[in-house]
Structures are given as C-alpha cells and as structure tokens.
C-alpha positions as CSV (number, residue, x, y, z in Angstrom):
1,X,26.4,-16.4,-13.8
2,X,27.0,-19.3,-11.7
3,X,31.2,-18.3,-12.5
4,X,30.3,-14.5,-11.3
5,X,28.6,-16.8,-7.8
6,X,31.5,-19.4,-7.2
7,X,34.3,-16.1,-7.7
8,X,32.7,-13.5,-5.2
9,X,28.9,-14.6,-4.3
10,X,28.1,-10.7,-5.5
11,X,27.3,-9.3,-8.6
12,X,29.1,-6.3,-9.7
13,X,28.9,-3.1,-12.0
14,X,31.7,-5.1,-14.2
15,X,29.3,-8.2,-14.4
16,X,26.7,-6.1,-15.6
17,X,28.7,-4.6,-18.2
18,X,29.8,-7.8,-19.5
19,X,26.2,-8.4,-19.7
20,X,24.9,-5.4,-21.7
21,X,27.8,-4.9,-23.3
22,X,29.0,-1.7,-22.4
23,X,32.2,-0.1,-20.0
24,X,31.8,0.3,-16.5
25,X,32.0,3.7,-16.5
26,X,28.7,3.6,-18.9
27,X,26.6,1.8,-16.1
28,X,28.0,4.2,-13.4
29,X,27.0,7.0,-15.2
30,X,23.5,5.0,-16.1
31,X,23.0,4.0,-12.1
32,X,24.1,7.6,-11.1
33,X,22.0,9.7,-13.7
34,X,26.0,11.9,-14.5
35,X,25.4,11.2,-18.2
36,X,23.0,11.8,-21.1
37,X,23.1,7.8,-22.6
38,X,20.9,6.7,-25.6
39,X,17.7,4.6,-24.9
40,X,19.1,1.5,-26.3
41,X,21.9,1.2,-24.0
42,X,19.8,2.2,-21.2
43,X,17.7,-0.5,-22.1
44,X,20.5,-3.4,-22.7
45,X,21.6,-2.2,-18.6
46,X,18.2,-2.5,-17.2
47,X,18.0,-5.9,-19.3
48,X,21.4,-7.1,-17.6
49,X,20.4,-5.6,-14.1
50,X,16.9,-8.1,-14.2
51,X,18.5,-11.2,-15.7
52,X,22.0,-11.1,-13.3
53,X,19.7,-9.8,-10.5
54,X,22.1,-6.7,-9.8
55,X,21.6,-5.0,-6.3
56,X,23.3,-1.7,-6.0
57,X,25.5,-1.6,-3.2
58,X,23.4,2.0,-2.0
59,X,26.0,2.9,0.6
60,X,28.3,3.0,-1.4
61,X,26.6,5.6,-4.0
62,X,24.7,7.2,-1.8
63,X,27.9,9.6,-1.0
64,X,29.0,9.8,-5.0
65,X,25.5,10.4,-6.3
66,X,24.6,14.0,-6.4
67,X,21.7,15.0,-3.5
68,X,18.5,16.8,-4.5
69,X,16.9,17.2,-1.0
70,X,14.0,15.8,-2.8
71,X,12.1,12.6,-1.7
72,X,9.3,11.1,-4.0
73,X,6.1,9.7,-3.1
74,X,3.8,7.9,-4.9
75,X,0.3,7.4,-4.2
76,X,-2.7,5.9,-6.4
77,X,-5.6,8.7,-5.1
78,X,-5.5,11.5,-2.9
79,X,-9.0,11.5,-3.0
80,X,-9.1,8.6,-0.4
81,X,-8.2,10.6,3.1
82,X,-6.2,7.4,4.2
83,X,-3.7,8.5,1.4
84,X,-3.8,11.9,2.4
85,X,-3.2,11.4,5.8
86,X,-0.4,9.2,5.3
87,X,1.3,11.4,2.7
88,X,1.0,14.2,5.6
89,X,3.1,12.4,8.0
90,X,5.7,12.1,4.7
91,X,5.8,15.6,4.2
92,X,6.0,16.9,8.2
93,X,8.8,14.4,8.6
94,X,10.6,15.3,5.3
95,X,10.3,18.8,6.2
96,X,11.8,18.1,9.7
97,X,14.7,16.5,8.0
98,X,15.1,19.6,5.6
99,X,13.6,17.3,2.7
100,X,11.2,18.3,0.1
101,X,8.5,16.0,-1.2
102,X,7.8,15.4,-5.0
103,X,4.0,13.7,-4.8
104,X,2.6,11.5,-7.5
105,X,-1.1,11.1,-7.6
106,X,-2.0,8.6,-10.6
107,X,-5.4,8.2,-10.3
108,X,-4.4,4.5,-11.9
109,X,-3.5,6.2,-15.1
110,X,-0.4,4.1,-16.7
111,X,0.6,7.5,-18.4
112,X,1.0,8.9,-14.7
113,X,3.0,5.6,-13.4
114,X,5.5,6.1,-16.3
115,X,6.0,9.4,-15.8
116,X,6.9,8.7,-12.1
117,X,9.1,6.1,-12.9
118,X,11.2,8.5,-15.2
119,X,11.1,10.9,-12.7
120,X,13.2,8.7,-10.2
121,X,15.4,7.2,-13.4
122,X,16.5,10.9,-13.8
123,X,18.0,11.4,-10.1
124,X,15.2,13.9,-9.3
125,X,15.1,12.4,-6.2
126,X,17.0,11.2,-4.3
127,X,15.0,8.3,-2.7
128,X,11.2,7.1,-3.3
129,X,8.3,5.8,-0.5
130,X,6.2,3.9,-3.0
131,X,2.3,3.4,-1.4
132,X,0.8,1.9,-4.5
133,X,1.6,-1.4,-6.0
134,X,-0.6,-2.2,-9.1
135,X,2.0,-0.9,-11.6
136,X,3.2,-3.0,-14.3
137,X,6.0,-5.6,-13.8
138,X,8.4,-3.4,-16.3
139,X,7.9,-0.3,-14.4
140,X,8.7,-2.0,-11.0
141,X,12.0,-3.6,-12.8
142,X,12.9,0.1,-13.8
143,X,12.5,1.1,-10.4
144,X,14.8,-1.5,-9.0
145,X,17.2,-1.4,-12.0
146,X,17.8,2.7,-11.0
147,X,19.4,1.6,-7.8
148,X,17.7,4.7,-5.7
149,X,16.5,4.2,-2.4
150,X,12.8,2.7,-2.0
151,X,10.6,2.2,0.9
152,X,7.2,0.8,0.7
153,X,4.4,1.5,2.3
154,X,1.3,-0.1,3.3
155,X,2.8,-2.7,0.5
156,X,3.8,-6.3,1.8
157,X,7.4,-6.5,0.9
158,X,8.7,-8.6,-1.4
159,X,11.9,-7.7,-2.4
160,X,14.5,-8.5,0.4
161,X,16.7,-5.0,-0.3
162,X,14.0,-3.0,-0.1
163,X,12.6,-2.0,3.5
164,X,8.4,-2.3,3.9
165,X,5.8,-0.4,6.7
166,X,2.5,-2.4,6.8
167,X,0.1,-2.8,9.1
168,X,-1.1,-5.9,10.5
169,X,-4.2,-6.0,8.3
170,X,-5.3,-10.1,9.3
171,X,-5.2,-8.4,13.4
172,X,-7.4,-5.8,12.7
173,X,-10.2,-8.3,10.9
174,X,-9.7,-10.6,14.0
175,X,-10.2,-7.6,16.3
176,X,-13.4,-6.3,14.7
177,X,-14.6,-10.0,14.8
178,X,-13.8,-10.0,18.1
179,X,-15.6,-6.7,19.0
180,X,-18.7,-8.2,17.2
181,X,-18.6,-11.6,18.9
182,X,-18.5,-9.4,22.2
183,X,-21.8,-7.7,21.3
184,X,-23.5,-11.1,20.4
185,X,-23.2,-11.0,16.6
186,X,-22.5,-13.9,14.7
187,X,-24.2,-13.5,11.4
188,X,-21.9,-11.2,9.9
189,X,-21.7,-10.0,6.2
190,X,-18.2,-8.6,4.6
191,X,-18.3,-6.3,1.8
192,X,-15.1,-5.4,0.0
193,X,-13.6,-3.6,-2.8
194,X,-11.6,-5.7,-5.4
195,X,-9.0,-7.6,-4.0
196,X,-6.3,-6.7,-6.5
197,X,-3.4,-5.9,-3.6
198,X,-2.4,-8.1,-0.9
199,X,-3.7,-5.7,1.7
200,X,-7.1,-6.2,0.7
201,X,-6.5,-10.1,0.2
202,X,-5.6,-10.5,3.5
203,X,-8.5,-8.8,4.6
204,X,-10.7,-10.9,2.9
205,X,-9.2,-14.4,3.8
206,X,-8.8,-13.0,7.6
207,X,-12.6,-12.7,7.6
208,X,-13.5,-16.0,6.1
209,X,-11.0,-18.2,8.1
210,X,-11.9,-15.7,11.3
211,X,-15.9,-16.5,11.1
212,X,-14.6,-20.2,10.3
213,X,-12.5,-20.4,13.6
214,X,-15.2,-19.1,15.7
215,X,-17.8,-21.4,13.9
216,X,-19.8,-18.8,12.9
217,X,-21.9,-19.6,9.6
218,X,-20.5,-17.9,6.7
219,X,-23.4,-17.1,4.3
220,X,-22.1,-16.7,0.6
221,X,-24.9,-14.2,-0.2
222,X,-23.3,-12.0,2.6
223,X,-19.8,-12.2,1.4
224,X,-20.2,-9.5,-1.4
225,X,-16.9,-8.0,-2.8
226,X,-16.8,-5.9,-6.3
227,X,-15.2,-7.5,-9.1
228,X,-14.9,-4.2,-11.0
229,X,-12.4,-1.6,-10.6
230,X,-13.9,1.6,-10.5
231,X,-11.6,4.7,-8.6
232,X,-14.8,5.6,-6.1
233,X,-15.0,3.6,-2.8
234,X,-17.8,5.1,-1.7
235,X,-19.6,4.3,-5.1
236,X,-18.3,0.8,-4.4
237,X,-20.1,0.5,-1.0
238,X,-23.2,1.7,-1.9
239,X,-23.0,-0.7,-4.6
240,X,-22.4,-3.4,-2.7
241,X,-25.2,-2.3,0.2
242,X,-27.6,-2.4,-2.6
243,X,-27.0,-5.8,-3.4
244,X,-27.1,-6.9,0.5
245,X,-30.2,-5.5,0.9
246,X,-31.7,-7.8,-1.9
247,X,-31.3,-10.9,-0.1
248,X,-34.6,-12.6,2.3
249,X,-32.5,-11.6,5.1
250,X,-30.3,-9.3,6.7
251,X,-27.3,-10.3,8.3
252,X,-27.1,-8.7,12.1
253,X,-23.7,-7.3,11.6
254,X,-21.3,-6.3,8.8
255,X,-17.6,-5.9,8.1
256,X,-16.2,-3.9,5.3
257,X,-12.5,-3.5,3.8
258,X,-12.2,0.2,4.4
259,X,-14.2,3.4,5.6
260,X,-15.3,4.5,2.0
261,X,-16.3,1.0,1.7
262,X,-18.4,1.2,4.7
263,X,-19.7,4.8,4.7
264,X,-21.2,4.1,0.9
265,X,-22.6,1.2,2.1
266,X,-24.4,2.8,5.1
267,X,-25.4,5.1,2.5
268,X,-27.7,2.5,0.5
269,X,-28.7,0.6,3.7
270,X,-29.9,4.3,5.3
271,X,-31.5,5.1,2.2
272,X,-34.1,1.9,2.2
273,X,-34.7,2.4,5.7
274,X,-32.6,0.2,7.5
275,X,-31.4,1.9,10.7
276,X,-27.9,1.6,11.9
277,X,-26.9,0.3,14.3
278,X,-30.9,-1.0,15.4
279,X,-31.0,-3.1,12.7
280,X,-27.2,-3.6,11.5
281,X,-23.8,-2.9,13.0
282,X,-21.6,-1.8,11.0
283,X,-17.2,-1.8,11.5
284,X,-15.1,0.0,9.4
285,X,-11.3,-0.3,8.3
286,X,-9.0,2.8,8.3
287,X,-10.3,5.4,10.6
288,X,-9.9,8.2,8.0
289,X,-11.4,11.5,9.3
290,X,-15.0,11.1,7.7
291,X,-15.4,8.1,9.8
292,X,-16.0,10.1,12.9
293,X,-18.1,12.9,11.2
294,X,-20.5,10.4,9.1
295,X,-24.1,9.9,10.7
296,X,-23.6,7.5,12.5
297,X,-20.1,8.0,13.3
298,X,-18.0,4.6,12.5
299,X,-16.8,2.2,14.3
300,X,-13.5,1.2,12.8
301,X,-10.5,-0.7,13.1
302,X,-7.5,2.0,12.8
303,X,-4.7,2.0,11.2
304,X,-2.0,4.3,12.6
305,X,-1.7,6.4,8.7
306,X,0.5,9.4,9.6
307,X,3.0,7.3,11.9
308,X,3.1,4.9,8.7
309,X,4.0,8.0,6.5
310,X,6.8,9.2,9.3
311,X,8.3,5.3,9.6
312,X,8.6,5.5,6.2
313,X,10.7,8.7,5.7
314,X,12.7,7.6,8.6
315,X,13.8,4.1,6.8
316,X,13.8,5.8,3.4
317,X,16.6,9.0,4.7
318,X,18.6,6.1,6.5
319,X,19.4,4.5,3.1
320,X,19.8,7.8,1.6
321,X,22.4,8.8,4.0
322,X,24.4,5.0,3.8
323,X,23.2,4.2,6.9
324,X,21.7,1.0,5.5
325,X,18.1,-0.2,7.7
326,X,16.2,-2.8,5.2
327,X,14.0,-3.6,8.2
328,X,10.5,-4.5,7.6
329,X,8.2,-2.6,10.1
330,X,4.7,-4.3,11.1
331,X,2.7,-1.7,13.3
332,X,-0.6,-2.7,15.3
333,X,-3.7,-1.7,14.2
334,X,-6.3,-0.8,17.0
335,X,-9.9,-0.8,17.5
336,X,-12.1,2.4,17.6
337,X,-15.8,2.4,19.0
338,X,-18.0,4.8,17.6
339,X,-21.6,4.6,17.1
340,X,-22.4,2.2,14.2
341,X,-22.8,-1.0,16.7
342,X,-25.0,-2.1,19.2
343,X,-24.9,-5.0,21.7
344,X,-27.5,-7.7,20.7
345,X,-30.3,-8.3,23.7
C-alpha cells in the first residue's frame, strides 16, 4: 500500500485487483454491475475495496455505467411524518428531473437493510439518498464498496466522498432554550428517545451544556431519555411523561427530542390532569404536521424536511450526471410558536 501511495497518491481498479486477486476487467464488471460474478469473488473485491480504501473515481463511471432513471431512498419508518415529509420533497424533485424513486421503508428489520443494500449492489439505481444510519458496519462497507452515488440525509457525514444535508440540530436546542428563557423558564426538563444516532446526541448534549451556560439548574430527575428501542415515539413520550410526573415536582417547562416525543408526552401529562401550557410548557422538535393539529397545538423548533429531501436529490443527480458536488449542506432550523407555552408571571 504505501508503494501504490509514493507511485501515484491514488488507488486504482489495477491495485484492487492485485488485491483480490482477480483482472481488472473483473472489478469493472463488479463496480459496474455488466456481469453475473460468483459471491466469492464479489466478496474478495469488496474485501480489497475496504482494506486499500478504494474510492471510485464516479465521474468517470457515471457515463460507462448503464442509467436506470431510478434513485433509491432509504428511510427507517414512514410512519414518523418527518420521514414522510422529507421523502416527498425526494420524490417531487426526482420527478422534476424525470427520475423515479425506489423507497425503502425497514421498519429497523436487518432483513429489510440487506435487501436494500443488494438492491443498489445490482445497479437498480442509479444513485441512493440514505436517511437512516443504524445499519451494520458490513452493509455500510457494501454500500461504499459498489461505488454508486450516495447522499445522506439528516446523517452527519463522515465519509469525506460522500456529500451530507443536516440540519443544525445543537441551534435549534439553543433556540428553544432561548424561547423559554424569554418566557421566564428556567426549570426545564428534557425528555428524549434513545440516543443511538448523532442527531439525537447532539440534541441531548446541546440541552445539558445549553441549561449549563445559562446557569440554569439541571435536575437529573428531569432529564429522562428511554434506554429501550421500541419503533413508536409517541409510546416513547408518554412513557417518559409518566415517569416525569412521578417526581415531588414538576419542572415549569420541558424540552423533548422530537414531535412524537412531545405529543406522547402531552398525552400522559393531559391524562393526570396537568394542563398545558398553565402548568407546563412544552417545545417540540420537527414540526411535522400533527404538531399544529394536536390539542394544544405545539410549539416546535422546525426543521425545513421537504427542502432537506429536494437538497438531497439535487447533490445526489450532480454526482450522477459527473458533475461532482461532495459539499456538505448545514440548513437552519427555525422556531415555531404555537400554543403549548406560556410566559411565566
């Protein structure tokens, strides 16, 4: 490896032959999807591609690969409307561009993530906006192994050749503790789902060090986030309001890591009496439809979903067409008052 550096500081189909073993032609026709090949030399390429840390050069292939008109898009549930309305401004952009859109609901089945990822190894699309990053480390090497276009979305990046649209998630905390500070609240609870992606991290450690910075206390019995991973957020929220309201007291304000999050929440804290915003305030994350229409509505910190979706086609089709663009795009969340909060006298 360090020879393949010093001759040409780029490592090439004919290094990753060497590597598995095979002709050039064979990991052509593997990076291209022109040839039926057996599943143990697929396996010795993707093997070589991850140890020699082989990028494909995409404009390049993008003009001798065959097109599909087909863009995938992979999403974890389309029951949660954030995913829905994202995946909207995928497919009215696609369309626009004469694309179709292939869409992957998993419902966090691993049977469904393999399936996907065979999908894109087979060339039956001709790029891929990935929204959902739990899948295994193998799948994710077979994705980049393939060499077809990839966007993420609403993923941090962290590959530097593939191009990212995330929205600033530590902003929006700051802003609804800024909204709350405004109304007089500084005894403020956070209630989160399972901090298994960096999105919802960042959420969590934007809270903590935001109610630190404004020397706010920060009551452990009020920071409550669910260490099981069940698929409803709503059933999460409610959860989690049950066990806020079984504390001595209540805190005069509350933060939580999404709508569904918030809305169950509301739920449990509405069902035992406690009136919102009279008693609590209560700020969202998202602004998915429901929020507006829940009683009462939510106030939210919005992320811009369908202009992610669109960004995301737009950076996917410009790799597709070898017009290279790994550009990593941080949009700005924004505040939205509804209902749920009230000024402190």
């Amino acid at each position: 490896m360090d020879e393949r550096k010093r001759r040409n500081g780029r490592v090439t189909i004919k290094d990753v032959a060497q590597e598995a073993g095979v002709s050039q032609s064979t990991v052509s026709h593997f990076l291209n999807h022109t040839a039926p090949l057996l599943p143990e030399t697929k396996q010795r390429i993707r093997e070589a591609i991850k140890k020699l840390n082989y990028r494909p050069h995409l404009v390049a292939r993008n003009f001798k690969r065959r097109r599909t008109a087909s863009l995938g898009l992979f999403v974890p549930d389309m029951t949660n409307l954030f995913y829905a309305e994202l995946s909207r401004g995928v497919a009215d952009t696609a369309q626009e561009r004469e694309y179709s859109v292939i869409l992957y609901s998993t419902s966090y089945q691993k049977e469904m993530e393999r399936n996907f990822v065979e999908l894109v190894e087979q060339g039956q699309v001709d790029g891929v906006i990935v929204a959902y990053s739990l899948i295994e480390d193998s799948l994710w090497n077979r994705l980049f192994g393939c060499g077809i276009p990839m966007v993420l979305v609403d993923i941090y990046p962290f590959a530097s050749h593939c191009p990212s649209v995330v929205v600033d998630n530590e902003k929006g905390i700051e802003m609804a503790l800024d909204y709350l500070h405004h109304l007089g609240h500084t005894e403020i609870a956070y209630l989160g789902e399972p901090p298994y992606v960096l999105t919802l991290v960042k959420r969590q450690r934007a809270f903590l060090s935001g109610m630190q910075k404004r020397g706010f206390p920060v009551n452990n019995r009020w920071v409550l986030v669910e260490e099981r991973t069940p698929l409803n957020r709503v059933e999460i929220g409610f959860s989690l309001g049950e066990r806020l309201l079984q504390g001595e007291t209540l805190p005069t304000a509350m933060v939580a890591s999404s709508d569904l999050v918030a809305i169950g929440a509301m739920k449990a804290l509405l069902s035992a009496g406690i009136r919102i915003p009279e008693d609590i305030s209560v700020v969202g994350f998202d602004d998915i439809l429901l929020a507006s229409y829940f009683h009462p509505s939510l106030t939210t910190v919005r992320q811009p979903k369908y202009e992610m979706g669109r960004i995301g086609v737009e950076l996917l089709l410009k790799l597709v067409e070898g017009e290279g663009g790994f550009e990593n795009v941080l949009l700005a969340p924004s505040l939205v008052e509804r209902n749920s909060c009230r000024k402190l006298k």
